[in-house]
N, C-alpha and C positions, 0 to 999 in steps of 0.2 A: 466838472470833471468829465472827462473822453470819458465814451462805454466802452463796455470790455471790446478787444478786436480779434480780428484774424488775422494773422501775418502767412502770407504762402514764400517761399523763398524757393529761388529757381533763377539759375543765371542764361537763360533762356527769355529776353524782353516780351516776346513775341507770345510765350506762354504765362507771363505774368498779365500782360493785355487782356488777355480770353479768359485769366481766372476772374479780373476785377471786372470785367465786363457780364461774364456769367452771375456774379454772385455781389456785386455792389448794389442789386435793388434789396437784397436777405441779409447783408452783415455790412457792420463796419469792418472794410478791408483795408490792409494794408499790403506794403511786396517790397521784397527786398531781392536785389541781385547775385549776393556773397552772404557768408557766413559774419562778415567784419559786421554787414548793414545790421542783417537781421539782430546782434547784438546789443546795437546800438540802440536799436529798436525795444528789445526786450529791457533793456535798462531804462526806457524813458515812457513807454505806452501801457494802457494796462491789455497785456498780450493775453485772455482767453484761450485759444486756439491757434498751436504753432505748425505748419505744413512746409515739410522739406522735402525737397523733390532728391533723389539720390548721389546722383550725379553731379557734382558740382568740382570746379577748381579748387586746389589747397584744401578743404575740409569738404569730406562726404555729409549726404544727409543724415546717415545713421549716427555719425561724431558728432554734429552739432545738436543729436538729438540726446544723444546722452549727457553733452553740456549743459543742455537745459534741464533736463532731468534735477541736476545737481544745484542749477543756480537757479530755476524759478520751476520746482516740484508742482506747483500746483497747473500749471501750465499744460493742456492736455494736447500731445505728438501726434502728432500722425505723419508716414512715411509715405511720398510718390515716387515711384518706380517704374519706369518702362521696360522693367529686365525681371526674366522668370525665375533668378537665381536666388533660392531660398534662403543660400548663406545669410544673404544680404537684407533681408526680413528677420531673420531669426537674432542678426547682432543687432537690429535696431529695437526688436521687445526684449533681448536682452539685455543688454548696454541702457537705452532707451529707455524702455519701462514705456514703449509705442502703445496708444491705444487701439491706433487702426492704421492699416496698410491700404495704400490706393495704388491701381495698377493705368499706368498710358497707355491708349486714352481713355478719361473717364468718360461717364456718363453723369451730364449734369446733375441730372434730377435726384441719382442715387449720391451724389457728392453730395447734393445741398440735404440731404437726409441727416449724412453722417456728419457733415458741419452743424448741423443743428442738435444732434444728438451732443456728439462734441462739446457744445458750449452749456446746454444744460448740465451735462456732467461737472463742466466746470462752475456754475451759479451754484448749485446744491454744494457741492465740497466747499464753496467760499462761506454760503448761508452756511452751513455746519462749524464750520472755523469760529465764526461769528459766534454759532451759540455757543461754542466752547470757552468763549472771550464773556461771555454774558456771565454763564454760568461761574467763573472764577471770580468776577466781581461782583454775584450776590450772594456767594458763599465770605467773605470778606464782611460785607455789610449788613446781613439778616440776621434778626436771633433767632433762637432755637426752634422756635412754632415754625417762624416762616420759612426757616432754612427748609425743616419738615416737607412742610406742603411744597418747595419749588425745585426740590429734591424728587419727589414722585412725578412733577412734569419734566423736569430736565431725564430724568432714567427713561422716560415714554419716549419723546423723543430722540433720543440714544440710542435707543435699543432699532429705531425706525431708519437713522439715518447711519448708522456703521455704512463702512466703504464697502466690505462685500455686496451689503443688501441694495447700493446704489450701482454698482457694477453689475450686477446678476440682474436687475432692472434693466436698466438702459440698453445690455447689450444682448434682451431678448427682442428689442422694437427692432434690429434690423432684421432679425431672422422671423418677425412677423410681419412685416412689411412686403420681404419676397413671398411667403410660404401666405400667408392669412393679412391680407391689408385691412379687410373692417376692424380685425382683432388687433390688428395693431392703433390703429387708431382710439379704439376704445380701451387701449391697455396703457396708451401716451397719457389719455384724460384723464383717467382712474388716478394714474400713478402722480400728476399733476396735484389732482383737486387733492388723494390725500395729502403727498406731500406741505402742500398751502396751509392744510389745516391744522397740519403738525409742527409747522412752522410758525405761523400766524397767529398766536394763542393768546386771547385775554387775559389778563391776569385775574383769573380766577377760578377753584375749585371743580367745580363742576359745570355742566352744559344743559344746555334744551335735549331732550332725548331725539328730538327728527336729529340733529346736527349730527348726536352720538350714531346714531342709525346710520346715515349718510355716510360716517368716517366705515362705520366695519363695513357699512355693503361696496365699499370701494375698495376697501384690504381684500375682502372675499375674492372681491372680481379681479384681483392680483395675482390671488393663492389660484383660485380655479383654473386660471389659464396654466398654473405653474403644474396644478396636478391636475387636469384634464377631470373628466368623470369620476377618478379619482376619489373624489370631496361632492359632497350631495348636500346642496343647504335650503333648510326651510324657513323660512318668513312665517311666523303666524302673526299679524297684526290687523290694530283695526286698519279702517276706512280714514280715518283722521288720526294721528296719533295723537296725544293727551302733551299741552304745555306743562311736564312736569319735567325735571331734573336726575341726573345723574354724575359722578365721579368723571370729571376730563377722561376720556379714554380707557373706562372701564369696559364697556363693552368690549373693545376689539381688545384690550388686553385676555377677559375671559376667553376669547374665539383662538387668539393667537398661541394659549396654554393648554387648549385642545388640540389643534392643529401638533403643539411641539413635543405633548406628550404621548400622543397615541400613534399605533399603524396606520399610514394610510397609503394603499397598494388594490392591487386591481382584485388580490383576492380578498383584501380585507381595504374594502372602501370607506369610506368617513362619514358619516350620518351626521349632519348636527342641526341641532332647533332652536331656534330663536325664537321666542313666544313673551309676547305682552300681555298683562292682565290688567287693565285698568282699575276693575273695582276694587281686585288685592293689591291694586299699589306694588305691582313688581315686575319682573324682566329676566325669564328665566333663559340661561342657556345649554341645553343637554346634549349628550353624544353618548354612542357607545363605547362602555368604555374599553379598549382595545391596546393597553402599553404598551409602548414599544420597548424593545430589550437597552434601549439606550435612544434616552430622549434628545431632540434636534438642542443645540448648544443656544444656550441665550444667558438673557443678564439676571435670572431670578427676580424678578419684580412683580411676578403677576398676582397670584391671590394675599399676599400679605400685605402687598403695595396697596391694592384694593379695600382691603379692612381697614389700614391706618386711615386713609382717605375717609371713609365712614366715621370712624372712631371720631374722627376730628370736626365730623357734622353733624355729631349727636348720638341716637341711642340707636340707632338703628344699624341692626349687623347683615353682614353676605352668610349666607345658607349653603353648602354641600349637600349633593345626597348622593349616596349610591347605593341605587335598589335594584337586582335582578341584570346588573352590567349594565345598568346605565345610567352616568354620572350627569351630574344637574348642579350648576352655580346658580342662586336666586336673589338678584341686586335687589333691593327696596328702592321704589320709584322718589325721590326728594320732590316736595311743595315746590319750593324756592330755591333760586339761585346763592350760592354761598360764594365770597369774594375772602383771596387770601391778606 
Protein backbone atom coordinates (compact mmCIF):
# COMPACT_ATOMS: atom_id res chain seq x y z
CA UNK A 1 0.00 0.00 0.00
CA UNK A 2 1.05 3.94 -1.05
CA UNK A 3 2.21 5.90 2.23
CA UNK A 4 0.07 8.43 3.24
CA UNK A 5 0.79 11.71 0.67
CA UNK A 6 0.62 15.18 0.15
CA UNK A 7 -1.47 16.59 -2.52
CA UNK A 8 -0.76 20.57 -3.17
CA UNK A 9 -3.26 21.72 -5.86
CA UNK A 10 -2.52 24.98 -7.76
CA UNK A 11 -3.35 25.45 -11.43
CA UNK A 12 -0.24 27.31 -11.85
CA UNK A 13 2.42 24.21 -13.43
CA UNK A 14 5.29 26.30 -12.77
CA UNK A 15 4.26 26.46 -8.89
CA UNK A 16 3.47 22.88 -8.70
CA UNK A 17 7.26 22.21 -10.14
CA UNK A 18 8.90 24.18 -7.20
CA UNK A 19 6.53 22.61 -4.70
CA UNK A 20 7.55 18.88 -5.79
CA UNK A 21 10.91 19.97 -6.25
CA UNK A 22 11.13 21.54 -2.79
CA UNK A 23 9.59 18.94 -0.76
CA UNK A 24 9.90 15.45 -2.89
CA UNK A 25 13.20 14.56 -0.93
CA UNK A 26 10.51 15.08 2.94
CA UNK A 27 7.05 13.60 1.63
CA UNK A 28 5.34 11.65 -0.78
CA UNK A 29 4.03 14.23 -3.08
CA UNK A 30 1.58 14.59 -5.33
CA UNK A 31 -0.09 17.84 -7.57
CA UNK A 32 -2.97 18.35 -9.08
CA UNK A 33 -3.95 21.34 -11.64
CA UNK A 34 -8.07 21.76 -10.80
CA UNK A 35 -10.32 20.88 -8.40
CA UNK A 36 -11.71 17.90 -10.88
CA UNK A 37 -7.71 16.30 -10.45
CA UNK A 38 -7.31 16.87 -6.89
CA UNK A 39 -10.76 14.77 -6.54
CA UNK A 40 -9.92 12.16 -8.29
CA UNK A 41 -7.02 12.03 -6.52
CA UNK A 42 -8.61 12.19 -3.03
CA UNK A 43 -10.85 9.20 -3.92
CA UNK A 44 -8.07 6.89 -5.15
CA UNK A 45 -4.61 7.89 -2.71
CA UNK A 46 -4.48 7.73 0.73
CA UNK A 47 -4.31 11.79 0.81
CA UNK A 48 -2.62 12.86 4.46
CA UNK A 49 -2.23 16.41 3.81
CA UNK A 50 -4.37 18.50 1.33
CA UNK A 51 -2.75 21.99 0.12
CA UNK A 52 -5.04 24.44 -2.04
CA UNK A 53 -3.73 27.36 -3.19
CA UNK A 54 -6.76 30.13 -3.46
CA UNK A 55 -7.15 31.09 -6.51
CA UNK A 56 -7.96 28.71 -8.85
CA UNK A 57 -10.61 28.45 -12.00
CA UNK A 58 -14.38 27.17 -11.31
CA UNK A 59 -13.73 26.25 -7.59
CA UNK A 60 -11.67 28.44 -5.19
CA UNK A 61 -9.31 26.85 -2.68
CA UNK A 62 -11.31 27.69 0.30
CA UNK A 63 -14.72 25.48 -1.65
CA UNK A 64 -12.70 22.71 -2.40
CA UNK A 65 -11.51 22.72 1.17
CA UNK A 66 -14.73 22.73 2.65
CA UNK A 67 -15.47 19.71 0.18
CA UNK A 68 -12.95 17.88 1.73
CA UNK A 69 -13.76 18.64 4.96
CA UNK A 70 -17.16 16.80 4.31
CA UNK A 71 -15.84 13.81 2.22
CA UNK A 72 -12.53 12.75 3.71
CA UNK A 73 -12.73 14.73 7.64
CA UNK A 74 -9.70 13.30 8.52
CA UNK A 75 -7.73 14.86 5.73
CA UNK A 76 -5.76 17.80 7.41
CA UNK A 77 -6.28 21.59 4.99
CA UNK A 78 -4.22 23.91 4.79
CA UNK A 79 -5.03 27.16 2.57
CA UNK A 80 -2.26 29.13 0.04
CA UNK A 81 -2.79 32.45 -0.47
CA UNK A 82 -0.98 35.15 -2.15
CA UNK A 83 -3.69 37.92 -1.13
CA UNK A 84 -4.00 39.76 2.43
CA UNK A 85 -7.71 39.62 2.29
CA UNK A 86 -8.77 37.99 5.45
CA UNK A 87 -12.22 37.32 4.22
CA UNK A 88 -10.73 34.76 2.50
CA UNK A 89 -8.85 32.91 5.61
CA UNK A 90 -11.55 33.29 7.75
CA UNK A 91 -14.24 31.19 5.17
CA UNK A 92 -11.58 28.65 4.68
CA UNK A 93 -11.29 27.83 8.80
CA UNK A 94 -14.72 28.32 8.70
CA UNK A 95 -16.28 26.43 5.85
CA UNK A 96 -13.01 24.38 5.90
CA UNK A 97 -12.39 23.56 9.30
CA UNK A 98 -8.39 24.84 7.78
CA UNK A 99 -5.61 23.69 9.95
CA UNK A 100 -3.13 26.27 8.60
CA UNK A 101 -2.90 29.15 6.33
CA UNK A 102 0.23 29.80 3.97
CA UNK A 103 0.91 33.11 2.61
CA UNK A 104 3.05 33.60 -1.37
CA UNK A 105 5.73 33.16 -1.25
CA UNK A 106 6.66 30.64 1.28
CA UNK A 107 9.52 30.03 3.01
CA UNK A 108 10.64 26.47 2.44
CA UNK A 109 11.97 25.49 5.57
CA UNK A 110 8.94 26.98 7.51
CA UNK A 111 6.44 25.06 5.01
CA UNK A 112 8.33 21.86 5.44
CA UNK A 113 7.87 22.39 9.32
CA UNK A 114 4.06 22.81 9.05
CA UNK A 115 3.92 19.88 6.35
CA UNK A 116 5.40 17.89 8.79
CA UNK A 117 3.47 19.03 11.72
CA UNK A 118 0.48 18.36 9.30
CA UNK A 119 1.02 14.82 8.74
CA UNK A 120 1.75 13.89 12.31
CA UNK A 121 -1.45 15.43 13.10
CA UNK A 122 -2.83 13.23 10.71
CA UNK A 123 -0.92 9.69 11.87
CA UNK A 124 -2.12 10.24 15.59
CA UNK A 125 -5.91 10.98 14.63
CA UNK A 126 -5.66 7.60 12.31
CA UNK A 127 -3.59 5.71 15.39
CA UNK A 128 -6.57 7.02 17.63
CA UNK A 129 -9.27 5.93 15.15
CA UNK A 130 -7.59 2.57 15.15
CA UNK A 131 -7.75 2.34 18.90
CA UNK A 132 -11.23 3.14 18.91
CA UNK A 133 -11.63 0.21 16.41
CA UNK A 134 -9.57 -1.97 18.88
CA UNK A 135 -11.27 -1.07 21.83
CA UNK A 136 -14.95 -2.04 20.16
CA UNK A 137 -13.78 -5.42 19.27
CA UNK A 138 -12.43 -6.32 22.85
CA UNK A 139 -15.17 -5.12 24.46
CA UNK A 140 -17.32 -7.78 22.10
CA UNK A 141 -14.90 -10.61 22.89
CA UNK A 142 -13.44 -10.35 26.73
CA UNK A 143 -15.05 -11.28 29.86
CA UNK A 144 -15.77 -9.48 32.75
CA UNK A 145 -11.96 -9.61 34.47
CA UNK A 146 -10.45 -8.83 31.19
CA UNK A 147 -12.85 -6.36 29.96
CA UNK A 148 -11.84 -4.72 33.66
CA UNK A 149 -8.10 -4.59 33.18
CA UNK A 150 -8.20 -3.28 29.16
CA UNK A 151 -10.85 -0.85 30.16
CA UNK A 152 -8.26 1.00 32.76
CA UNK A 153 -5.59 1.06 29.59
CA UNK A 154 -8.03 2.01 27.00
CA UNK A 155 -9.49 5.25 29.62
CA UNK A 156 -5.47 6.05 29.97
CA UNK A 157 -5.14 6.23 26.67
CA UNK A 158 -8.22 8.38 25.97
CA UNK A 159 -7.92 10.45 28.36
CA UNK A 160 -4.16 11.16 26.45
CA UNK A 161 -5.24 11.24 23.07
CA UNK A 162 -8.70 13.46 22.92
CA UNK A 163 -8.39 15.87 19.97
CA UNK A 164 -8.08 18.98 21.91
CA UNK A 165 -4.93 17.57 23.75
CA UNK A 166 -3.46 16.73 20.29
CA UNK A 167 -4.44 20.05 18.79
CA UNK A 168 -3.02 22.27 21.86
CA UNK A 169 0.17 19.93 21.35
CA UNK A 170 0.96 20.24 17.90
CA UNK A 171 0.02 23.69 17.51
CA UNK A 172 2.44 24.92 20.28
CA UNK A 173 5.73 23.44 18.05
CA UNK A 174 5.29 26.20 15.53
CA UNK A 175 5.12 28.86 18.05
CA UNK A 176 8.22 27.33 19.62
CA UNK A 177 10.04 26.94 16.75
CA UNK A 178 9.98 30.92 15.99
CA UNK A 179 10.02 31.99 19.74
CA UNK A 180 12.41 28.95 21.47
CA UNK A 181 13.78 26.42 18.78
CA UNK A 182 15.83 23.99 21.48
CA UNK A 183 12.25 24.00 23.24
CA UNK A 184 10.65 23.10 20.53
CA UNK A 185 12.67 20.34 19.67
CA UNK A 186 12.75 19.00 22.90
CA UNK A 187 8.78 19.41 23.17
CA UNK A 188 8.38 17.39 19.39
CA UNK A 189 10.48 14.43 21.30
CA UNK A 190 8.74 14.54 24.62
CA UNK A 191 5.58 14.52 23.00
CA UNK A 192 6.76 11.68 20.40
CA UNK A 193 8.34 9.20 22.86
CA UNK A 194 5.11 9.84 25.14
CA UNK A 195 2.75 9.47 22.70
CA UNK A 196 4.70 5.73 21.33
CA UNK A 197 4.48 4.66 24.69
CA UNK A 198 0.82 5.23 25.18
CA UNK A 199 0.21 3.87 22.00
CA UNK A 200 2.68 0.99 21.92
CA UNK A 201 1.39 -0.97 25.07
CA UNK A 202 2.02 -4.63 25.84
CA UNK A 203 -0.52 -6.34 26.96
CA UNK A 204 -0.17 -6.28 30.35
CA UNK A 205 -0.85 -4.75 33.71
CA UNK A 206 1.83 -3.13 34.92
CA UNK A 207 5.41 -1.90 33.84
CA UNK A 208 9.17 -1.73 34.95
CA UNK A 209 9.08 1.55 37.09
CA UNK A 210 12.41 3.22 34.95
CA UNK A 211 9.64 2.89 31.98
CA UNK A 212 6.77 4.28 34.43
CA UNK A 213 9.33 7.11 35.32
CA UNK A 214 10.35 7.81 31.77
CA UNK A 215 6.52 8.15 30.66
CA UNK A 216 5.70 10.96 33.63
CA UNK A 217 9.15 12.77 33.21
CA UNK A 218 7.97 13.20 29.57
CA UNK A 219 4.30 14.28 30.52
CA UNK A 220 6.14 16.73 33.14
CA UNK A 221 8.32 18.04 30.45
CA UNK A 222 5.00 18.79 28.37
CA UNK A 223 3.00 20.41 31.39
CA UNK A 224 6.14 22.67 32.31
CA UNK A 225 6.53 24.18 29.06
CA UNK A 226 2.60 24.64 29.22
CA UNK A 227 2.94 26.34 32.79
CA UNK A 228 6.34 27.70 32.60
CA UNK A 229 7.75 28.06 36.31
CA UNK A 230 4.51 27.87 37.04
CA UNK A 231 4.85 23.79 38.17
CA UNK A 232 8.24 23.13 40.37
CA UNK A 233 9.15 19.28 40.22
CA UNK A 234 11.27 17.27 42.32
CA UNK A 235 12.84 13.94 41.52
CA UNK A 236 13.93 12.34 44.66
CA UNK A 237 15.53 8.97 43.32
CA UNK A 238 18.23 6.63 43.77
CA UNK A 239 21.34 6.36 41.41
CA UNK A 240 19.85 3.12 39.91
CA UNK A 241 16.31 2.59 40.07
CA UNK A 242 15.18 -0.86 41.51
CA UNK A 243 13.68 -3.62 38.66
CA UNK A 244 10.45 -3.61 40.41
CA UNK A 245 6.77 -3.03 39.04
CA UNK A 246 4.00 -0.71 38.92
CA UNK A 247 0.24 -0.15 37.46
CA UNK A 248 0.69 0.76 33.35
CA UNK A 249 0.40 4.54 33.96
CA UNK A 250 -0.12 4.98 37.42
CA UNK A 251 2.35 7.35 38.05
CA UNK A 252 1.49 10.02 35.58
CA UNK A 253 -2.18 9.31 36.19
CA UNK A 254 -1.25 10.42 40.11
CA UNK A 255 0.85 13.67 38.59
CA UNK A 256 -1.88 14.36 36.12
CA UNK A 257 -4.84 14.49 39.33
CA UNK A 258 -2.50 16.87 40.98
CA UNK A 259 -1.76 19.03 38.25
CA UNK A 260 -6.03 18.94 37.37
CA UNK A 261 -7.07 19.42 40.81
CA UNK A 262 -5.02 22.14 42.32
CA UNK A 263 -4.05 25.96 41.61
CA UNK A 264 -1.35 26.46 39.73
CA UNK A 265 -0.64 30.27 38.94
CA UNK A 266 2.27 32.61 39.51
CA UNK A 267 0.92 33.39 42.98
CA UNK A 268 0.13 30.07 43.82
CA UNK A 269 2.83 27.94 42.03
CA UNK A 270 2.64 23.92 42.12
CA UNK A 271 5.15 22.05 44.34
CA UNK A 272 5.20 18.40 43.69
CA UNK A 273 7.52 15.42 44.74
CA UNK A 274 8.14 12.43 43.38
CA UNK A 275 10.15 10.25 45.74
CA UNK A 276 11.20 6.47 45.64
CA UNK A 277 11.93 4.36 48.75
CA UNK A 278 13.24 1.21 47.89
CA UNK A 279 13.47 -0.54 51.17
CA UNK A 280 9.62 0.49 51.97
CA UNK A 281 8.72 -0.84 48.64
CA UNK A 282 6.99 2.49 47.52
CA UNK A 283 6.55 5.56 45.25
CA UNK A 284 5.22 8.56 46.84
CA UNK A 285 3.82 11.46 45.04
CA UNK A 286 3.06 14.85 47.10
CA UNK A 287 2.04 18.42 46.47
CA UNK A 288 0.60 21.18 48.12
CA UNK A 289 -2.39 20.96 48.49
CA UNK A 290 -4.01 24.15 46.81
CA UNK A 291 -7.89 23.30 45.09
CA UNK A 292 -8.83 24.94 42.59
CA UNK A 293 -12.49 26.38 42.77
CA UNK A 294 -13.21 24.35 39.77
CA UNK A 295 -11.01 21.45 38.86
CA UNK A 296 -9.45 21.18 34.89
CA UNK A 297 -12.23 18.90 33.08
CA UNK A 298 -11.22 15.21 32.53
CA UNK A 299 -12.38 11.59 32.28
CA UNK A 300 -12.44 10.67 36.27
CA UNK A 301 -10.12 7.74 35.95
CA UNK A 302 -7.51 8.68 38.26
CA UNK A 303 -7.27 7.31 41.88
CA UNK A 304 -10.03 4.57 41.72
CA UNK A 305 -8.71 3.54 38.23
CA UNK A 306 -5.60 3.12 40.28
CA UNK A 307 -6.92 0.96 43.19
CA UNK A 308 -8.91 -1.41 40.82
CA UNK A 309 -5.70 -1.94 39.10
CA UNK A 310 -3.95 -2.99 42.60
CA UNK A 311 -7.18 -4.64 43.83
CA UNK A 312 -6.70 -6.97 40.98
CA UNK A 313 -2.82 -7.63 41.77
CA UNK A 314 -3.35 -8.67 45.09
CA UNK A 315 -3.37 -7.17 48.66
CA UNK A 316 -1.65 -4.48 48.38
CA UNK A 317 -3.52 -0.87 48.44
CA UNK A 318 -2.60 3.10 47.27
CA UNK A 319 -2.39 5.29 50.59
CA UNK A 320 -3.81 9.09 50.71
CA UNK A 321 -2.52 11.45 53.25
CA UNK A 322 -3.31 14.84 54.04
CA UNK A 323 -1.27 16.39 56.72
CA UNK A 324 -0.66 20.00 57.42
CA UNK A 325 -1.75 20.92 53.35
CA UNK A 326 0.04 18.52 51.90
CA UNK A 327 -1.36 15.77 50.07
CA UNK A 328 0.56 12.55 49.33
CA UNK A 329 -0.56 9.40 46.94
CA UNK A 330 1.70 6.25 48.18
CA UNK A 331 1.76 3.26 45.18
CA UNK A 332 3.36 0.01 46.62
CA UNK A 333 6.49 -0.88 44.50
CA UNK A 334 5.11 -4.78 42.72
CA UNK A 335 8.08 -7.88 42.71
CA UNK A 336 6.78 -8.87 39.30
CA UNK A 337 5.37 -8.14 36.34
CA UNK A 338 1.57 -9.15 36.14
CA UNK A 339 0.02 -10.03 32.37
CA UNK A 340 -3.76 -9.53 31.80
Amino acid sequence: MRKACILYVDDEPENLFSFQAAFRRFFDVLTAENAEDAINLLEKEPIAVLLCDQRMPGITGAELLALAKDRWPKVVRILVTGYSDMSVVVEAINKGNTYYYVTKPWNTEELRLILQNAKAKWQLETEYEALVVEKHLIEKKALEAEKAAIEARWSALHGKLQPHFLFNALNTIPQLIRAHPEQATAFTLALARLLRRLIEQPETLTNLLAEEVAIAKDYLMLQGIRFEDKLQVEWVLPDELPALFIPRLSLQLVIENALKHNEISREYPLHVRIEINHEAGILTVSNRHQPREIAEEGLGIGLSNIRNRYAMLGDKQVTTTLVNHNFSVTLPLLPKAAHE
